[in-house]
BAGU-392987 format. One record per residue (C-alpha): residue number from 0; residue in three letters; x, z, y. Coordinates in steps of 0.1 Angstrom, whole numbers. Each point is the difference from the previous one (the first is absolute). Layout:
N
num NUM; residuo ALA; u X; w Z; v Y
...
This chain:
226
num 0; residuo UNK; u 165; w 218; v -80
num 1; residuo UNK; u 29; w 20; v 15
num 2; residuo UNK; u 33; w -21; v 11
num 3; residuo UNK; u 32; w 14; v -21
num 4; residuo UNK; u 32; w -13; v 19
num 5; residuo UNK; u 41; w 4; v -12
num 6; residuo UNK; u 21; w 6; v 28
num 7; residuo UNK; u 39; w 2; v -2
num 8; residuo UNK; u 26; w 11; v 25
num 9; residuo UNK; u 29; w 22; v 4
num 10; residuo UNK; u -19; w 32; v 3
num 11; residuo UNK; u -36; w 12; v -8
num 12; residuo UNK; u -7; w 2; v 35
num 13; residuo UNK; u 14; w -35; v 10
num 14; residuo UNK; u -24; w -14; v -29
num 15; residuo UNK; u -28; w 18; v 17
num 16; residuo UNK; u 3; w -7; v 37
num 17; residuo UNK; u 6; w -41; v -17
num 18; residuo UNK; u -31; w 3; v -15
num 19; residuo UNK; u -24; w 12; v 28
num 20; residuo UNK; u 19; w -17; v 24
num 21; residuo UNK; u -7; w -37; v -25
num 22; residuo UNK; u -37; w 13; v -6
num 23; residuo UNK; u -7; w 13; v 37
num 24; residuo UNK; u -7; w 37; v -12
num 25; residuo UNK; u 4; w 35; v 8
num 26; residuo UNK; u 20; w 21; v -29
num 27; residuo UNK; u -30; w 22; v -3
num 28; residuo UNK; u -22; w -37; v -13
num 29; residuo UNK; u 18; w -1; v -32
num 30; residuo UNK; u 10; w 20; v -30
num 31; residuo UNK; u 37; w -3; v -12
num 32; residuo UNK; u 15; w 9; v -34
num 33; residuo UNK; u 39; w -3; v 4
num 34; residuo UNK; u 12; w -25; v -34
num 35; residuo UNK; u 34; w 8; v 5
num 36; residuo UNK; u 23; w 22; v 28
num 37; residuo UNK; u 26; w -25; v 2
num 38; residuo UNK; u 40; w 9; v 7
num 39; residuo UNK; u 31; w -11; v 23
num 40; residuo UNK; u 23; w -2; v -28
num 41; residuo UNK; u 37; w 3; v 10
num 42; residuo UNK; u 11; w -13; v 26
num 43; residuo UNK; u -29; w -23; v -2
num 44; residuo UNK; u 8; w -12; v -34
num 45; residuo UNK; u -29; w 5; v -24
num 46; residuo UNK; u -27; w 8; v 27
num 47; residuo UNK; u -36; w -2; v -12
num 48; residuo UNK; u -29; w -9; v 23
num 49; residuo UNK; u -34; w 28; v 2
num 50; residuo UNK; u -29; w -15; v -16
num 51; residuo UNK; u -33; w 13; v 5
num 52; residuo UNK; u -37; w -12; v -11
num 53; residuo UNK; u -24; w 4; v 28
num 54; residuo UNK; u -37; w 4; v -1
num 55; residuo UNK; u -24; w -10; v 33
num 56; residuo UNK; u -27; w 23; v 4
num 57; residuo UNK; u -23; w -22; v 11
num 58; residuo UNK; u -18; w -22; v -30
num 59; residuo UNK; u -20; w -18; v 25
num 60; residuo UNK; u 27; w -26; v 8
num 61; residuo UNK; u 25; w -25; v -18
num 62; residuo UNK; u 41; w -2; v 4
num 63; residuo UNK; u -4; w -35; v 13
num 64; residuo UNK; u -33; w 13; v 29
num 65; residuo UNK; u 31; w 33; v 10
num 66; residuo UNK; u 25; w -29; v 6
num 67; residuo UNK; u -21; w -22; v 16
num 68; residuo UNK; u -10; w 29; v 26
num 69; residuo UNK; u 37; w 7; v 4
num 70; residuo UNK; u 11; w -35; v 4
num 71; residuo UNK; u -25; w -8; v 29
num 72; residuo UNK; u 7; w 33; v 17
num 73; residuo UNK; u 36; w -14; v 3
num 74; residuo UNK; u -13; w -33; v 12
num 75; residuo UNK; u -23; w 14; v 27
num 76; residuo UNK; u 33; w 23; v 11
num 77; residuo UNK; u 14; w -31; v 13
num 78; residuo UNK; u -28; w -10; v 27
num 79; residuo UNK; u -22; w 34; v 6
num 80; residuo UNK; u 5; w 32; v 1
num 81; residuo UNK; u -33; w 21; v 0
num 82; residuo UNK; u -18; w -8; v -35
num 83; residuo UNK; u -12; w 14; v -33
num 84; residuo UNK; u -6; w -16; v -33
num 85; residuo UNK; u -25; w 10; v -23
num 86; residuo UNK; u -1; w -12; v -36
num 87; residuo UNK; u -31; w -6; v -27
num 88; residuo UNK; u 4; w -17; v -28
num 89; residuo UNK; u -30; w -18; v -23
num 90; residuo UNK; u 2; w -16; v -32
num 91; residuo UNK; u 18; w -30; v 13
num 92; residuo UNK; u 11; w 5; v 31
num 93; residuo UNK; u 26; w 21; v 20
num 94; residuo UNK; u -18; w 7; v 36
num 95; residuo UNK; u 18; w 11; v 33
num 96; residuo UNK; u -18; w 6; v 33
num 97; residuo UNK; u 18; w 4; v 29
num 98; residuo UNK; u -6; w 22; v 26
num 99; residuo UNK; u 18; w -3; v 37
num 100; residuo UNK; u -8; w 4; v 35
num 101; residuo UNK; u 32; w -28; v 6
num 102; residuo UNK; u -3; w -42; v 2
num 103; residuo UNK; u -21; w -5; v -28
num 104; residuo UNK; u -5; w -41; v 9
num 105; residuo UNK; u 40; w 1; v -5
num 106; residuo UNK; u -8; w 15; v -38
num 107; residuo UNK; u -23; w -23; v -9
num 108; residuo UNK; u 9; w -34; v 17
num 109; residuo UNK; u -19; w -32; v 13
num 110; residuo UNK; u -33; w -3; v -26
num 111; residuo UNK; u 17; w 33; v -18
num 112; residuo UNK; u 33; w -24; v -16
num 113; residuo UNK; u 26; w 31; v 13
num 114; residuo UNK; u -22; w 24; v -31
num 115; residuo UNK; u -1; w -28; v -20
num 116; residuo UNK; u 36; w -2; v -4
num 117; residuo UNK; u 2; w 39; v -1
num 118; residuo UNK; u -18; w 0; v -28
num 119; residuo UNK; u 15; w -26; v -18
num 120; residuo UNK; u 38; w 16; v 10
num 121; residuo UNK; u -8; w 40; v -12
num 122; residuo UNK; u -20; w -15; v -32
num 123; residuo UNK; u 28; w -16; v -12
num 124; residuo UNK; u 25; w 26; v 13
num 125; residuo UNK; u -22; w 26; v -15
num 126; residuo UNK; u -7; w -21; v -35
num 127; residuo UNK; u 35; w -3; v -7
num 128; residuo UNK; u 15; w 32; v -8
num 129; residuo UNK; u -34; w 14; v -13
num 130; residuo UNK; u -17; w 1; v -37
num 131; residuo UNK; u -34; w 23; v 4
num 132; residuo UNK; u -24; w -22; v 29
num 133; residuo UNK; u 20; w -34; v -5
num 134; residuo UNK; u -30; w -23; v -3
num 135; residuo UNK; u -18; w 13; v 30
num 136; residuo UNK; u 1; w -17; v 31
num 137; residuo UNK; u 4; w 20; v 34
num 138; residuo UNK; u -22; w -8; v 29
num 139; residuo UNK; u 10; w 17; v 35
num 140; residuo UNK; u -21; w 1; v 25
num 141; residuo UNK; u 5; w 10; v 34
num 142; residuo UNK; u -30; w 22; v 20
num 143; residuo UNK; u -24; w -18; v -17
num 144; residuo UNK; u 15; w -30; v 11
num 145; residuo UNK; u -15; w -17; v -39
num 146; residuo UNK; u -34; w 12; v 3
num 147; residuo UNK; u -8; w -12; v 33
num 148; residuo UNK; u 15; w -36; v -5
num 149; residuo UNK; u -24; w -1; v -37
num 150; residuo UNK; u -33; w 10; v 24
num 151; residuo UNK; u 12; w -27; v 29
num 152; residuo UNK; u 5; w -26; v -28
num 153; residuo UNK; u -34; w 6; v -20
num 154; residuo UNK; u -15; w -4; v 32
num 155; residuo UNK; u 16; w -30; v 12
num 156; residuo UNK; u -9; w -9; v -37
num 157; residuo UNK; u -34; w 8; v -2
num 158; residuo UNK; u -6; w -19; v 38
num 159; residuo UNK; u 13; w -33; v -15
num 160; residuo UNK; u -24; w 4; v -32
num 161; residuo UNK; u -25; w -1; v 20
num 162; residuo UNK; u 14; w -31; v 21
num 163; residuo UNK; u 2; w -19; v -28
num 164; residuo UNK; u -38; w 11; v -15
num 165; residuo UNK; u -14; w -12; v 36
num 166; residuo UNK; u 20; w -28; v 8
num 167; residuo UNK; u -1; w -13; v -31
num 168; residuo UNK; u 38; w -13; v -3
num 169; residuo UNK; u 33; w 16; v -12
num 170; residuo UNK; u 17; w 27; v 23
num 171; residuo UNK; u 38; w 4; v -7
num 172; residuo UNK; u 14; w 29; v 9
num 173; residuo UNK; u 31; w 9; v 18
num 174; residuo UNK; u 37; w 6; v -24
num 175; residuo UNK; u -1; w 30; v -20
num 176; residuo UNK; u 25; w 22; v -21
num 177; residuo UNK; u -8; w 7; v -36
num 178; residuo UNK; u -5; w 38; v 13
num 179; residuo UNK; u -31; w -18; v 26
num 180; residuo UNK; u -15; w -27; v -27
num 181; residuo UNK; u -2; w 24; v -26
num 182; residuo UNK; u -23; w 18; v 28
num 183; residuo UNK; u -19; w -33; v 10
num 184; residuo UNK; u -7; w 1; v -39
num 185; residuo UNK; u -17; w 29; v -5
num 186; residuo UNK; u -17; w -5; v 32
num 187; residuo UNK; u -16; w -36; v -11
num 188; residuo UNK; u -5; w 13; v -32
num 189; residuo UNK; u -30; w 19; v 14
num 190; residuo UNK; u -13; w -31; v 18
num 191; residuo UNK; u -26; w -21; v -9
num 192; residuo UNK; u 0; w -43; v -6
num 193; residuo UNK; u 33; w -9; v 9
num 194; residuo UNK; u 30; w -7; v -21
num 195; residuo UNK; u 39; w -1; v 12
num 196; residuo UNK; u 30; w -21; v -6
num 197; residuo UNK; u 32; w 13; v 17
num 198; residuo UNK; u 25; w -29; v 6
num 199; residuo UNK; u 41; w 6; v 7
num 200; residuo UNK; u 14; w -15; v 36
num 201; residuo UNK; u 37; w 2; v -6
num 202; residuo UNK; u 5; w 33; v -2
num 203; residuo UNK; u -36; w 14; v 14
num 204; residuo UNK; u -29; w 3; v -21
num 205; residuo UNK; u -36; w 0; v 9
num 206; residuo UNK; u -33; w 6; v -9
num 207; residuo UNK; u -26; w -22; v 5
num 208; residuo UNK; u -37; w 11; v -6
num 209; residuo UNK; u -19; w -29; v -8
num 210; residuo UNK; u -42; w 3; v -5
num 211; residuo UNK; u -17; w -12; v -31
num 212; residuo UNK; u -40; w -2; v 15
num 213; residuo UNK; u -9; w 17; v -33
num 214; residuo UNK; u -19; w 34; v -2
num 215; residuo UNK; u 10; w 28; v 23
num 216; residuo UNK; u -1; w 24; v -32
num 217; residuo UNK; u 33; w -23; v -19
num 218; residuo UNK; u 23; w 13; v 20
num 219; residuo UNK; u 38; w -14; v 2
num 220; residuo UNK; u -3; w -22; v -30
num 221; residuo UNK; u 35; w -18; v -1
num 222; residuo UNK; u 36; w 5; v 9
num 223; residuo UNK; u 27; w -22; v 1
num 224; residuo UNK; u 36; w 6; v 13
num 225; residuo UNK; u 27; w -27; v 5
């Protein structure tokens, strides 16, 4: 579905540049029916702002995914200043991968917390002034900084399964974010007779993968969070 957008300013133009400058688009990305020309009045009494009704070519994306990509571009203008955003969008979620030959552990942060914060900061930024994409979450990721820290984990995952299978006693895994259990869950959930409880340590949670010496073909059979 294509994003429809009202725009006001004193002018046409002013409401144009305001818009693609708000969205992060070139004037030749969108359609533009002028509402009303607007007037100075007399001696500025009785002006009357343009309004115009704007139409983004592209049907692929949502208002809130546009502002999202505009808002981070701003952010990363602060600390870099080779890089390139590029924007998809699926059924619930905004995605933005960014591209730079600059710092990228200063982007993402010790165990990826610097994006975590991004993403929470343009999401809400991007949420609030938006009504087409509102419900869908934005994940950035930085030079494929996600993908390579959900293979490390599934590994680190998959080694302790099979700790736990041999030794025969619980393996507890190291903290995690939501982001990195939700990972570890899928993972286990392709392994075979163990269970998992995850347990809270003040503000750390972590998994524990505990064997249940039953047949290899049960697979995870419990889990229980604290």
């Amino acid at each position: 579905m294509s994003i429809v957008i009202e725009k006001e300013g004193k002018t046409v133009s002013e409401a144009i540049i305001s818009l693609c400058e708000e969205l992060g688009l070139a004037r030749d990305e969108i359609e533009v029916e002028v509402l009303e020309e607007g007037s100075k009045g007399v001696l500025g009494i009785g002006s009357k702002n343009a309004r115009i009704r704007a139409k983004v070519k592209r049907d692929d994306v949502s208002e809130k995914g546009l502002r999202a990509k505009r808002v981070l571009e701003i952010i990363l203008g602060f600390f870099i200043s080779d890089y390139s955003v590029n924007l998809k969008e699926t059924s619930d979620r905004i995605k933005l991968e960014v591209r730079t030959s600059e710092d990228k552990g200063l982007l993402i942060g010790k165990q990826g917390e610097t994006l975590k914060a991004m993403e929470f900061i343009v999401g809400k930024i991007a949420g609030r002034v938006c009504r087409d994409g509102k419900e869908k979450r934005v994940s950035i990721d930085i030079a494929g900084y996600k993908k390579r820290r959900e293979e490390a984990i599934a590994r680190m995952v998959k080694e302790a399964a099979e700790k736990a299978r041999r030794s025969g006693k619980p393996v507890t895994l190291e903290p995690m974010s939501p982001f990195e259990r939700r990972i570890a869950y899928m993972t286990l959930k392709k392994e075979n007779g163990l269970r998992l409880e995850t347990k809270s340590e003040g503000n750390e949670k972590r998994i524990t993968i505990i064997p249940t010496g039953g047949s290899k073909n049960k697979g995870v059979n419990k889990q229980k969070e604290a």
